[in-house]
KESE-927027 format. One record per residue (C-alpha): residue in three letters; x negated, y negated, z negated. Coordinates in steps of 0.001 Angstrom, whole numbers, plus 500000, padded with zeros to 6 digits. Layout:
! KESE-927027
alaXYZ/...
END
This chain:
! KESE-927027
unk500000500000500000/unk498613496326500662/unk497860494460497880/unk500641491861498570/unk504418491209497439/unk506735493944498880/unk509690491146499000/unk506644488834501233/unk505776491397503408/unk509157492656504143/unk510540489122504336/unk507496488538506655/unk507919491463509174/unk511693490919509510/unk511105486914510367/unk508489488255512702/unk510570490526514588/unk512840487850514752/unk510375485325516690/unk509597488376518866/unk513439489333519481/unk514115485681520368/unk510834485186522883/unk511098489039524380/unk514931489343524271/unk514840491853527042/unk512601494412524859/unk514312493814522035/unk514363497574521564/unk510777497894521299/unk510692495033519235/unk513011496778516623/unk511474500144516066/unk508060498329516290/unk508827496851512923/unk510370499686511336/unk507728501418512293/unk505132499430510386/unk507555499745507522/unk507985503218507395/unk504391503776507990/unk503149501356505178/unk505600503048502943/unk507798500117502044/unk510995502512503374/unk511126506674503243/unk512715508057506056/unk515400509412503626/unk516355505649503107/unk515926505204506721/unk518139507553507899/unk521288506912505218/unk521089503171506399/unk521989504530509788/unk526055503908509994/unk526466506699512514/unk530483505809512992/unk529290502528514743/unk526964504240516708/unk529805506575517802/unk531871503836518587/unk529760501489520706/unk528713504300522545/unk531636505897523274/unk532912502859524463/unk530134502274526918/unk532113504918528972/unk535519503767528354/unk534437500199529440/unk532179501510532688/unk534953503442534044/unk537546501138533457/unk535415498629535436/unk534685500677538306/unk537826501190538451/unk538206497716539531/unk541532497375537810/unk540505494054536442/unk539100492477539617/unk542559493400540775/unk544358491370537580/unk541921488814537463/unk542563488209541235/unk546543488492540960/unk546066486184537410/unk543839483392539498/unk546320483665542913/unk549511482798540684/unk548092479288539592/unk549956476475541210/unk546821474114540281/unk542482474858540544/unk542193473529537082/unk545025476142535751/unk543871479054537406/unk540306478311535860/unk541841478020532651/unk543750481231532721/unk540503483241534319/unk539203482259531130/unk542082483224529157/unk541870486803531229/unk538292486938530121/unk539448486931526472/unk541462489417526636/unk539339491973528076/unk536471490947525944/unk539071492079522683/unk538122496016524362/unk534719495465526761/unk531388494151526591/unk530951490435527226/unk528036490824529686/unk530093492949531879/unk533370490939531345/unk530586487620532662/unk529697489953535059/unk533231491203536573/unk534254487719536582/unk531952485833538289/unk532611487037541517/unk536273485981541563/unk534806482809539853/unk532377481650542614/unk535375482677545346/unk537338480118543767/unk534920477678543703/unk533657478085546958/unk537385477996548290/unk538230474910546947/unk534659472994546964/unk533890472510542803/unk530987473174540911/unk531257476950539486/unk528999475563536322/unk531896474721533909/unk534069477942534801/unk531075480527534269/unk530107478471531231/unk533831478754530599/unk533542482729531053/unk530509483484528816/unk532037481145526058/unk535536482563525552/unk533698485890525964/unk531360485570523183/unk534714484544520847/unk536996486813521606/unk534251489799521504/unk535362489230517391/unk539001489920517582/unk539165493360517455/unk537177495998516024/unk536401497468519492/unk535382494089521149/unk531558493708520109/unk528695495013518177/unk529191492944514846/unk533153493429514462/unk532240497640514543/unk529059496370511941/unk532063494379509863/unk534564496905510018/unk532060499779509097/unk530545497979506172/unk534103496685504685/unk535608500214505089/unk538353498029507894/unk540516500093510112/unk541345498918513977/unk544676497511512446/unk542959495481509204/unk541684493320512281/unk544932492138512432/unk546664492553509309/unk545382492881506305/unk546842492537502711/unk549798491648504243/unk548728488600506113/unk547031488007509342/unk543559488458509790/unk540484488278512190/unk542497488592515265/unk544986485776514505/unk541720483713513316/unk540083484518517049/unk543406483359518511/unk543073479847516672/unk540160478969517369/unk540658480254520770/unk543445477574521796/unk541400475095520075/unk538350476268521865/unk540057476380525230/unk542041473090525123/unk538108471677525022/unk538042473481528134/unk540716472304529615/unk539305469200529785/unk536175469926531575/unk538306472211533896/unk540963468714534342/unk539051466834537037/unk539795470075539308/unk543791469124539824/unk544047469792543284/unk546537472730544946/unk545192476276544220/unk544049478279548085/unk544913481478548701/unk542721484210547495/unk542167487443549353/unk543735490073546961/unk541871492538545558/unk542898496359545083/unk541788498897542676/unk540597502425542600/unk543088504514539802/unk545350504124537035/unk543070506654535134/unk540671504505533175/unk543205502095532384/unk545777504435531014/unk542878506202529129/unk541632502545527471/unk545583502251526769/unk545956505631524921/unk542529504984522902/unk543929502021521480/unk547055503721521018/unk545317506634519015/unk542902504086516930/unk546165502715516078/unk547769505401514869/unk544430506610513328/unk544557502933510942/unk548210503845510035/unk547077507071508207/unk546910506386504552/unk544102509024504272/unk541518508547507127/unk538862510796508330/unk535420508910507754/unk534181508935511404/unk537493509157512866/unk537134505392514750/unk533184506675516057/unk534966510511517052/unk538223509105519174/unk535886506392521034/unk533645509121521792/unk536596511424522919/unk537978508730525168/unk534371508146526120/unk533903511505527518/unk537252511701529281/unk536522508292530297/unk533230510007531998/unk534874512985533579/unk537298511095535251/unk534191509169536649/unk533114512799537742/unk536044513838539433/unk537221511030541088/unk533739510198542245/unk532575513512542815/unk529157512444541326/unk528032510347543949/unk526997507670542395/unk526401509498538738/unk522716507287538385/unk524113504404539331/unk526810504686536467/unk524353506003534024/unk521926502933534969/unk524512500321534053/unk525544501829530453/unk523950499527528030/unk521484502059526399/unk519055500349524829/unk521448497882522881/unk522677501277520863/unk519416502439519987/unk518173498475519121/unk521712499084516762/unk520287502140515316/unk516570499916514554/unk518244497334513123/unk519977499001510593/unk516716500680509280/unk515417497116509391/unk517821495147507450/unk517923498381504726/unk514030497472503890/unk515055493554503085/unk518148495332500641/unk515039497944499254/unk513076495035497751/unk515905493078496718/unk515640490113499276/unk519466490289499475/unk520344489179496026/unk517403486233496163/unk519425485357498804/unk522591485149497963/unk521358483450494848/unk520038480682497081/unk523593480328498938/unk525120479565495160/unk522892477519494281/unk523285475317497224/unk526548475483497209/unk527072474771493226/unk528913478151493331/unk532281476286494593/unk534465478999496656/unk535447476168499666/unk531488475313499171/unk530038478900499909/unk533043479560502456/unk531923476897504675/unk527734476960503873/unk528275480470505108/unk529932480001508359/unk527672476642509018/unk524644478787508359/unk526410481799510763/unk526656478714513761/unk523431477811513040/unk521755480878513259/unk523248482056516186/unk523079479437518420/unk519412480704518590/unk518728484352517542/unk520984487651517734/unk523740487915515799/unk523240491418515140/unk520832491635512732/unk521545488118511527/unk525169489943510395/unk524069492869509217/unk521240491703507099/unk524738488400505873/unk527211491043505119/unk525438492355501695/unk524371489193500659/unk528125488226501236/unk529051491033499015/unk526908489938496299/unk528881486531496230/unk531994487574496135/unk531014489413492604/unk529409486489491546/unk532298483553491734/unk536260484091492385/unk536664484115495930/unk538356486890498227/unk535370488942499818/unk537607489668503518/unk537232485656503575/unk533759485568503352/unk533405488516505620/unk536015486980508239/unk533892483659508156/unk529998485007508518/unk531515487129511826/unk533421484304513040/unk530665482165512761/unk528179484610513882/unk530222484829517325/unk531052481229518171/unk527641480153517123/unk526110481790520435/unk528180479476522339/unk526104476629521373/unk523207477069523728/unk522407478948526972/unk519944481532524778/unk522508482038521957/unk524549484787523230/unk523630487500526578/unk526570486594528358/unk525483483125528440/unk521874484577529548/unk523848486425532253/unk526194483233533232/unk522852481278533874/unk520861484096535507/unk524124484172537894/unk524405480248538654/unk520548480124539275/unk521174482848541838/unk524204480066543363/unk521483477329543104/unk523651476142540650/unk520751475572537845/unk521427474925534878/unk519524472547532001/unk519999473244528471/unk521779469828527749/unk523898470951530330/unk524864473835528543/unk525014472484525570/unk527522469498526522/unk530179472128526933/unk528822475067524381/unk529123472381521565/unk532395470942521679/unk533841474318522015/unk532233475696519600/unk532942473123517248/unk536904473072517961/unk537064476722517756/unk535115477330514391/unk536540473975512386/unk540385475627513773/unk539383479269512558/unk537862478168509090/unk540362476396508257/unk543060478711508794/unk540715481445507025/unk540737479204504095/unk544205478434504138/unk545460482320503960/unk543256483609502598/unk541962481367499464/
END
């Protein structure tokens, strides 16, 4: 062992896997195990304690919905909506505004880089039809995107992290001890969010053009996406729930999800499919559970929340909104992964320090943690992918830029979801 602090060094290889994560985003995976490596090799973490930090139910789950989400896109049932959606607008500026709205809603089930990524297309066709910029709609995309990702417990990486570590079921995202919860949060801040949006999208008032319609492939995925909801559902509604049950069902629906793929394709373009799932995000998922278990080993979690009650003189309203300012914060430059996961104990430890519901806390640090990536172009990787894809339009894009829409939104939706966190739920 080195002859140096455990709670320094830990602290110290966590912040510096951070700076790495931040400037080598794409091998963030590497970056991960890197660290945990050093940790488990310097013996600050046995690989008992790595391996029971591991919450294998959200590893089930985000995998198993990699194949419910790639087959429902090849499917191309929602270039198909999002066309029919977009072709129904009497006005440019409305049908912008309810692409956006589309991009929500699939973001509640898929992954927001491939909901940025599904979009676009239809996007640029619009704005190419009609002769506007394309920056404030694919802005517009990644933005909504990012918030909505929160909603449900299937949407994005940190709800599953949320709902594993607060023992929530698919339906405690939307009710829970009897009153609304994250989903109806998501939803206020998302008409806050979007009337900001609105009013970039306003200058584009003109008559909407046709648009050539788009058809889809099968039914299949999209009835299969419809029953796994349908069964998570009905799995939250059982008063005595298998542990992995969520993890188990997406994986079920994953596989079916797959075969259909199979069968319908015949295999064709099987590398192709594999090639697109989003691999190395689940095993970065894996790392950074191991990683934030080594700051919770040495007891950096309860300096920390120590440090939150201080600041906030231990005043519920105080902590509730130093939390969600610090989520914002953080986000709007690094992950939000690990910035949750490592948040969520340290939340914990509050709540048994000073009277204040614990699902408020937790409903603020992920609401926080997802709108905060809206804030800048780096904050979130559908807003990586939304810039990548203007650049390729020679539509670049400058960080002010960016930010000039990011920030307003951001600000509308999180002030509109605080508050209304605060106000059920004090």
């Amino acid at each position: 062992m080195l002859p140096i602090s455990p709670k320094l060094f830990v602290a110290a290889v966590f912040v510096a896997a951070y700076v790495l994560l931040i400037l080598f985003y794409h091998h963030k995976m590497i970056v991960v195990w890197a660290a945990v490596a050093v940790l488990l090799a310097l013996r600050y973490l046995s690989p008992l304690q790595a391996w029971k930090s591991i919450e294998w139910n959200v590893v089930l789950l985000y995998f198993g919905m990699l194949f419910v989400s790639e087959s429902f896109l090849f499917s191309r049932m929602p270039d198909f909506l999002a066309t029919l959606i977009a072709g129904r607008a009497g006005r440019v500026s409305l049908a912008l505004l309810l692409l956006c709205v589309f991009a929500g809603l699939l973001s509640t089930a898929l992954e927001n880089v491939a909901v940025v990524l599904l979009l676009a297309p239809v996007g640029l066709a619009i704005a190419r039809k009609c002769g506007i910029s394309p920056v404030p709609l694919l802005i517009g995309l990644a933005i909504v995107s990012n918030l909505q990702g929160a909603a449900t417990l299937i949407g994005d990486p940190p709800s599953m992290l949320l709902a594993s570590f607060a023992g929530l079921s698919f339906n405690d995202f939307f009710i829970l001890q009897g009153r609304p919860y994250i989903f109806f949060a998501t939803q206020v801040g998302a008409v806050a969010g979007l009337t900001v949006l609105y009013l970039f999208f306003a200058r584009f008032n003109r008559r909407m053009p046709p648009l050539e319609k788009e058809g889809y492939l099968s039914l299949g995925p999209t009835l299969l996406a419809l029953a796994l909801v349908a069964s998570l559902v009905a799995s939250s509604s059982l008063e005595h729930g298998f542990e992995y049950a969520t993890g188990l069902l997406c994986v079920l629906f994953g596989a079916l999800s797959f075969l259909w793929f199979l069968w319908h394709n015949k295999g064709r373009e099987l590398k192709d499919y594999l090639r697109r799932l989003d691999w190395q995000t689940g095993v970065f998922l894996i790392g950074i559970f191991v990683l934030v278990e080594s700051l919770a080993a040495v007891g950096l979690m309860e300096d920390l929340a120590g440090y939150i009650l201080a600041a906030a003189g231990s005043r519920p309203f105080a902590v509730y909104a130093l939390v969600v300012g610090v989520s914002v914060l953080f986000s709007a430059f690094i992950d939000n992964v690990p910035f949750l996961l490592a948040m969520l104990p340290v939340c914990s430890l509050i709540t048994a320090a000073i009277p204040i519901n614990p699902y408020l806390l937790y409903m603020g640090l992920l609401l926080g943690a997802s709108v905060g990536g809206n804030v800048t172009p780096v904050g979130a990787s559908a807003n990586i992918v939304a810039m990548g894809i203007l650049k390729k339009q020679g539509q670049a894009v400058s960080f002010g830029q960016f930010v000039r829409i990011g920030l307003p939104f951001t600000l509308a939706a999180v002030t509109a979801s605080t508050l209304f966190g605060w106000l059920i739920y004090r």
